[in-house]
FIPA-202918 format. One record per residue: x, z, y of N, C-alpha, C, CB in turn; residue in one letter. Coordinates in steps of 0.1 Angstrom, whole numbers, padded with zeros to 4 digits, always signed. Each point is the difference from the previous one (the first is absolute). Glycine has a CB too. Layout:
XZYXZYXZYXZYa/...
END
This chain:
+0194+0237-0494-0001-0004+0014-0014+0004+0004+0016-0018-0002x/-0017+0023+0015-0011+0004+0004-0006-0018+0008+0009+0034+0003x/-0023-0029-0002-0004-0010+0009-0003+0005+0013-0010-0012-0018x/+0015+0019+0026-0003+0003+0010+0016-0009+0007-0020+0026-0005x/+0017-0037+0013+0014+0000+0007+0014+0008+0009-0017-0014-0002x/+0019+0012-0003+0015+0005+0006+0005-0004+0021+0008-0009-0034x/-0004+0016+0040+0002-0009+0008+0014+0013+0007-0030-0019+0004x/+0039+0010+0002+0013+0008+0002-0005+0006+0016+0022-0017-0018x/-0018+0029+0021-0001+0007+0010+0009-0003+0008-0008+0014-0011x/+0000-0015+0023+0012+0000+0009+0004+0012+0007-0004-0022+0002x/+0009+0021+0009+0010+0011+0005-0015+0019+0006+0025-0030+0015x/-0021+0036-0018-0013+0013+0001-0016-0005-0013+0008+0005+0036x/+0000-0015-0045-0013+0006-0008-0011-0004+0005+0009+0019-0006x/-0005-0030+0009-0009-0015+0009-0005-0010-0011+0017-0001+0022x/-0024-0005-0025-0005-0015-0006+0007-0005+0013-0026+0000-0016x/+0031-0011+0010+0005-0017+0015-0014-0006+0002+0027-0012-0010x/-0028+0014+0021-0012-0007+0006+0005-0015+0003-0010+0022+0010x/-0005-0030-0014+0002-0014-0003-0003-0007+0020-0011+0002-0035x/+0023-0006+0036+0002-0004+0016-0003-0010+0004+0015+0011+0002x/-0023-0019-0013+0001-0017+0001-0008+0003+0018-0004-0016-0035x/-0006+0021+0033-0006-0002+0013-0001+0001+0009-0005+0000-0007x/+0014+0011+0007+0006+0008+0012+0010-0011+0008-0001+0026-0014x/+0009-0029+0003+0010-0012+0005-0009-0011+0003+0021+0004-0016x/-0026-0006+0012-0008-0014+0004-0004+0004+0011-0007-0010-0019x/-0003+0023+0023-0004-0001+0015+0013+0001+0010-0025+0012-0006x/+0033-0007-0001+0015-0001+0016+0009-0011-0001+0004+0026+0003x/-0012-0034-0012+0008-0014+0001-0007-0008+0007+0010+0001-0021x/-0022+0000+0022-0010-0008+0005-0003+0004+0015-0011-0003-0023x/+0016+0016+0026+0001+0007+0018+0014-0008+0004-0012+0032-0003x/+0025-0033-0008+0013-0001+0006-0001-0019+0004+0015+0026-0016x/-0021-0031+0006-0003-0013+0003-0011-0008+0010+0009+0004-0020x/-0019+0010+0029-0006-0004+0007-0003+0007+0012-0005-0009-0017x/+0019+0014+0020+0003+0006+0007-0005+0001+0013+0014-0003-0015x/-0008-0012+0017-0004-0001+0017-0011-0006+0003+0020-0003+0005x/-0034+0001-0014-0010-0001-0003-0005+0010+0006+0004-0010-0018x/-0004+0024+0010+0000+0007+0004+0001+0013+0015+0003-0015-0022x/+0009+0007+0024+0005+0008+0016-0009-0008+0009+0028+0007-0003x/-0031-0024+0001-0007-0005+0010-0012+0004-0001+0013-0015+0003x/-0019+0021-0011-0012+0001-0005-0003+0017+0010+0004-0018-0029x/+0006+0024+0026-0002+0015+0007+0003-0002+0015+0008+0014-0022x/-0002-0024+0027+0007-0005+0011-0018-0002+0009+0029-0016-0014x/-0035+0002+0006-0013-0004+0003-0012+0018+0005+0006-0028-0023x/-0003+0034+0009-0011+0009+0003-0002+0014+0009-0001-0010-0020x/+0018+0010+0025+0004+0006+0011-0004-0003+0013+0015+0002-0014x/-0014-0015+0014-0005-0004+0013-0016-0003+0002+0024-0008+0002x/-0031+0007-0015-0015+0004+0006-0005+0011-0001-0004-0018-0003x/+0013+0029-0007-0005+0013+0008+0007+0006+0006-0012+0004-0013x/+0020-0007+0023+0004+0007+0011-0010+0002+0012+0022-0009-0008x/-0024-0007+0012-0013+0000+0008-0011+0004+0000+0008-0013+0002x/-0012+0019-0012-0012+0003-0004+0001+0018-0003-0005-0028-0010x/+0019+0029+0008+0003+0016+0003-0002+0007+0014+0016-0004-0017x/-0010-0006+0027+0000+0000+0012-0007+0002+0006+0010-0007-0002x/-0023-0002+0003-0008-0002+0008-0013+0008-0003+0011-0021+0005x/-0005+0030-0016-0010+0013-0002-0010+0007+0010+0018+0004-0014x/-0025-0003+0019-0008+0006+0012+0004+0016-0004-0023-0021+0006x/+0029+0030+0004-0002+0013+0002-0007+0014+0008+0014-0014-0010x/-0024+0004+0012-0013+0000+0010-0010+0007-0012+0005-0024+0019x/-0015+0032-0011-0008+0013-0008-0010-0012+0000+0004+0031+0010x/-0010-0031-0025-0011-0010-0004-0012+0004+0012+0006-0002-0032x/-0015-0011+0033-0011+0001+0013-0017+0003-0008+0017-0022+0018x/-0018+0034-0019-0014+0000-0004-0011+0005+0006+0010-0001-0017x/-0010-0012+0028-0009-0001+0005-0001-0013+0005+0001+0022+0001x/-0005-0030-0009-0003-0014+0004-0004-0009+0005+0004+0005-0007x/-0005-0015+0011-0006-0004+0015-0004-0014-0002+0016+0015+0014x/-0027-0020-0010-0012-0017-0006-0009+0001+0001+0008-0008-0014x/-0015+0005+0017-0016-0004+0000-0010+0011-0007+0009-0025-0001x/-0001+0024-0010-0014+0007-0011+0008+0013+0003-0010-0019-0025x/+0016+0026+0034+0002+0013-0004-0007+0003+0011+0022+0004-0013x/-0021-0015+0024-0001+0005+0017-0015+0001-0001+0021-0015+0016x/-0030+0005-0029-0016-0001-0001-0003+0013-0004-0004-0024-0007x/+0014+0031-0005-0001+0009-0007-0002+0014+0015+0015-0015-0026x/-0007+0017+0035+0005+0011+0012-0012-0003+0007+0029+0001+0003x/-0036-0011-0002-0012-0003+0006-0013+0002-0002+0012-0010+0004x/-0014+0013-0018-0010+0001-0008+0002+0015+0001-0002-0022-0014x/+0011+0029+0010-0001+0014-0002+0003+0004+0013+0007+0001-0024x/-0009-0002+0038+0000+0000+0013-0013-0001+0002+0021-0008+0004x/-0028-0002-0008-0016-0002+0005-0011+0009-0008+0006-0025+0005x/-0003+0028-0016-0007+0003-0010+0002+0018-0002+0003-0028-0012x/+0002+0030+0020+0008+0016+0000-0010+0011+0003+0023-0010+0008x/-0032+0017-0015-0009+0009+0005+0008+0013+0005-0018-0010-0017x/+0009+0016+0027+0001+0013+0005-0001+0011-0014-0011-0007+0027x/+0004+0006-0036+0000+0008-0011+0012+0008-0005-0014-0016-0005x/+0012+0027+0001+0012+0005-0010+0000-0005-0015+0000+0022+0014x/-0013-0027-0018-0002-0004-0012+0011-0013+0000-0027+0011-0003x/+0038-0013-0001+0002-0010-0008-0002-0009-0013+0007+0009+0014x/-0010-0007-0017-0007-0005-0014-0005+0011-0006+0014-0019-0006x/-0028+0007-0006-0008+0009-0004-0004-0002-0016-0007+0001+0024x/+0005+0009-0033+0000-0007-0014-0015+0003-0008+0030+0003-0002x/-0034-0017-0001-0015+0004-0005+0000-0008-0012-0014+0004+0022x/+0007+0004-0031-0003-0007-0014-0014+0001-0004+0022+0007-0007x/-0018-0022+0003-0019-0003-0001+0005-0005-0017-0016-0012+0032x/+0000+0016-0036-0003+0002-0013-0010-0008-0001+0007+0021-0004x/-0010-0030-0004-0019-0007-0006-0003-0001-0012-0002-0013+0014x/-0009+0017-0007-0010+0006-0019+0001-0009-0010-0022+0009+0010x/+0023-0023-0006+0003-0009-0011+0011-0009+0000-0021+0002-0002x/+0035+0003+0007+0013-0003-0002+0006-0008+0009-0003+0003-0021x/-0006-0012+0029+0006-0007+0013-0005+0002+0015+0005-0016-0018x/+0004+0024+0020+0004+0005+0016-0005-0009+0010+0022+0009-0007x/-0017-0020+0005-0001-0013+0008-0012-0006+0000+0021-0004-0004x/-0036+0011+0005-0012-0003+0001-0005-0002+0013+0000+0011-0019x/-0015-0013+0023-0003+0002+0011-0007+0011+0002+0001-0020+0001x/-0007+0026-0014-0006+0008+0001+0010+0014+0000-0019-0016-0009x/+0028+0015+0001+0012+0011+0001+0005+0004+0011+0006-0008-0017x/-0003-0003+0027+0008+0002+0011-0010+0004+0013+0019-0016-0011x/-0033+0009+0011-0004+0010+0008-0007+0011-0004+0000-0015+0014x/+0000+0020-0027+0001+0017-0003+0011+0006+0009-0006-0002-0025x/+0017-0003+0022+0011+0005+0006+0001+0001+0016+0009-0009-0021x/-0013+0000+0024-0002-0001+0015-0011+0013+0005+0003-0029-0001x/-0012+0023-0003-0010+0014+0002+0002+0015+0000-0010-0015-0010x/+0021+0018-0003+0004+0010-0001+0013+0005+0008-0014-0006-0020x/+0019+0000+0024+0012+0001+0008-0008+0005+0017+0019-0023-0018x/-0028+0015+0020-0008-0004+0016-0004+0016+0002-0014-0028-0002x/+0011+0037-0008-0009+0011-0003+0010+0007+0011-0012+0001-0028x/
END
């Protein structure tokens, strides 16, 4: 006798697959049936409404309060005749922090030229 088990084939040269669980989950759907239907019943009807009342209106970006209207006012008052819109300067110090007094009016100075 070999020790490898034996097991009888079923129909196309199949192993029988073990169904305990399979049966058990459609025993446990057929016995909770209407559990079930009220349950899909329930979730139908709160996303229906909520399917519905979808907005199909073009999103608004451009928004409207206080701090945007401060924002349109600021950049209204503050608005130079210039073509320069921004400007990019890099400051360097001899001994690693920028944020001096003596650094920044180098910088000043040198910029005034």
């Amino acid at each position: 006798m070999s020790d490898t088990p034996t097991t009888d084939r079923g129909p196309g040269g199949h192993a029988p697959q073990d169904g305990t669980r399979t049966q058990a989950f459609f025993q446990w759907v057929h016995d909770k049936v209407w559990v079930i239907v009220i349950g899909m019943a329930i979730l139908t009807l709160v996303a229906a409404p909520l399917a519905a009342s979808r907005s199909q209106d073009e999103p608004n970006f451009d928004p409207s309060g206080e701090i945007y209207e401060t924002s349109e006012l600021a950049d209204d008052q503050f608005q130079s005749g210039s073509p320069l819109t921004s400007a990019l300067f890099i400051v360097e110090a001899r001994d690693g922090d920028a944020l001096t007094r003596d650094t920044l009016l180098e910088f000043q100075r040198r910029v005034a030229c």
